[in-house]
N, C-alpha and C positions, 0 to 999 in steps of 0.2 A: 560924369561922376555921380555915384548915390548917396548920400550920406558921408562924402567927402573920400569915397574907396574910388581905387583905381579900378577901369575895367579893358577888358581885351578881347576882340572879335577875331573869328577865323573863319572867313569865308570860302569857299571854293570855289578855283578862279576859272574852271570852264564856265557854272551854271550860276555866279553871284548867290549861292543857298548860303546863309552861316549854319555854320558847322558848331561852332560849337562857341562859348559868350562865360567869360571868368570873372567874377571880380577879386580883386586883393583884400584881403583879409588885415587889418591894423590891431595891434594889441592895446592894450589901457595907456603903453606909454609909446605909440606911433610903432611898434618893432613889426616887420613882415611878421605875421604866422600861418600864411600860408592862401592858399584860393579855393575858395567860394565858385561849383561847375554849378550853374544858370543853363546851361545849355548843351548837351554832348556827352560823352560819357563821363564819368566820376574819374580822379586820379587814380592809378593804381595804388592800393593799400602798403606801407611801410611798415608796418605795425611789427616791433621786435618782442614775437609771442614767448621767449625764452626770459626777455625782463620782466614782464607783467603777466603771466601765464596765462592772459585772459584773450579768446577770440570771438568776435560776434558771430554769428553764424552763420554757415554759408549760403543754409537753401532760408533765410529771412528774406520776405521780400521788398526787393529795393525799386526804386524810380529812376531814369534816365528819361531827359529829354531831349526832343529836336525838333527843327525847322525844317519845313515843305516851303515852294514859293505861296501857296494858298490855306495851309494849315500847320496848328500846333500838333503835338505832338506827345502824347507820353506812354512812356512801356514802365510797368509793373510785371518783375519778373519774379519770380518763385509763388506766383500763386496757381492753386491746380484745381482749383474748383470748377467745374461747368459753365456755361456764359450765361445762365439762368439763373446764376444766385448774384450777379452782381450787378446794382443800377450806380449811374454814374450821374450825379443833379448838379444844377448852378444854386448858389444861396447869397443870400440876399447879403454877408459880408464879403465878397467879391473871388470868393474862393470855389472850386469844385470838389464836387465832396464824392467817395467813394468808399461804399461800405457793399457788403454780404447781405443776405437774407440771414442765413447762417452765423449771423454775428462771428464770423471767422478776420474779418478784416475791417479797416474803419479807415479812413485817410482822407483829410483836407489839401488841397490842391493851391497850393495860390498860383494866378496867373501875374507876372511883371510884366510880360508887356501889354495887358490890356490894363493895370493900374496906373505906367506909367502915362497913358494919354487920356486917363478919370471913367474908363468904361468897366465894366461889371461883363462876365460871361452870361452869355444869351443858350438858353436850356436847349433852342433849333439849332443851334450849333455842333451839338456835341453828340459823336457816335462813338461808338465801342465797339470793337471784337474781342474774341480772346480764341487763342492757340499756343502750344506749345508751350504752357503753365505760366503764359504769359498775358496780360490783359492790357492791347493799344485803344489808348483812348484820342480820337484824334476829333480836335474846335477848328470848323471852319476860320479864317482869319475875317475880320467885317472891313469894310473898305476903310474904313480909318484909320487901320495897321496897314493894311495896305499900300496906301498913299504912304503915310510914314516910315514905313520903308524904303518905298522907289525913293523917296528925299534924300534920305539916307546912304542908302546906296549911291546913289548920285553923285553927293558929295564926297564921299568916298572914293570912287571913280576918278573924276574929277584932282583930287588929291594927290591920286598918282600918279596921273599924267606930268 
């Protein structure tokens, strides 16, 4: 638990990769409102554009994440710029930061699971590509996610048995 929120893993049971990692969302007075995707694709959008006439739009671009056994993960889709205008840095508040030359784009990254075990993203880490008006930005994992996982997993395992 984070902050006292519920959370839920979905592993994939040929290869143990999680899939995807939720937490429950509590309101001011404990009410579900809903989950918080940490990891996997987003919910499909409900949004009843006939009550509120208003829709975000569709080519804005959004973040999904995932888990590799050896790396993170992240897609930023709807951006079309060239892989020359985009650097991707670690900063010294434990976040990854990704901006444009082109001041077309700007985004702060936080990592949870390298805060939940007090580490900070290391700059050797981190590579990029970009294709398909998409930019993957994928952080090697350091052995101390690593470990923390196999534990994890482990116990997990273990559990079902």
């Amino acid at each position: 638990m984070e902050d006292g929120r519920e959370m839920v893993e979905e592993y994939h049971l040929e290869t143990n990769v999680l899939l995807r990692r939720a937490w429950k969302r509590m309101g001011k007075f404990g009410q579900n409102t809903g989950w918080d995707i940490e990891i996997g694709d987003p919910e499909p959008r409900q949004d009843n554009i006939e009550v509120c006439g208003i829709q975000e739009s569709t080519s804005a671009p959004f973040i999904t994440r995932r888990i590799t056994k050896t790396s993170l993960e992240w897609r930023i889709r709807n951006l079309p710029y060239p892989q020359n205008v985009y650097s991707v840095t670690t900063e010294d508040d434990g976040a990854i930061t990704v901006r444009t030359s082109n001041k077309k784009y700007f985004k702060k990254i936080r990592v949870p699971d390298l805060e939940r075990i007090g580490l900070k993203p290391e700059q050797d880490r981190i590579s990029f590509t970009h294709q398909y008006n998409t930019l993957i930005i994928t952080y090697k994992k350091p052995p101390a996610l690593l470990e923390l996982e196999r534990k994890v997993l482990n116990e997990i395992l273990i559990s079902t048995d």
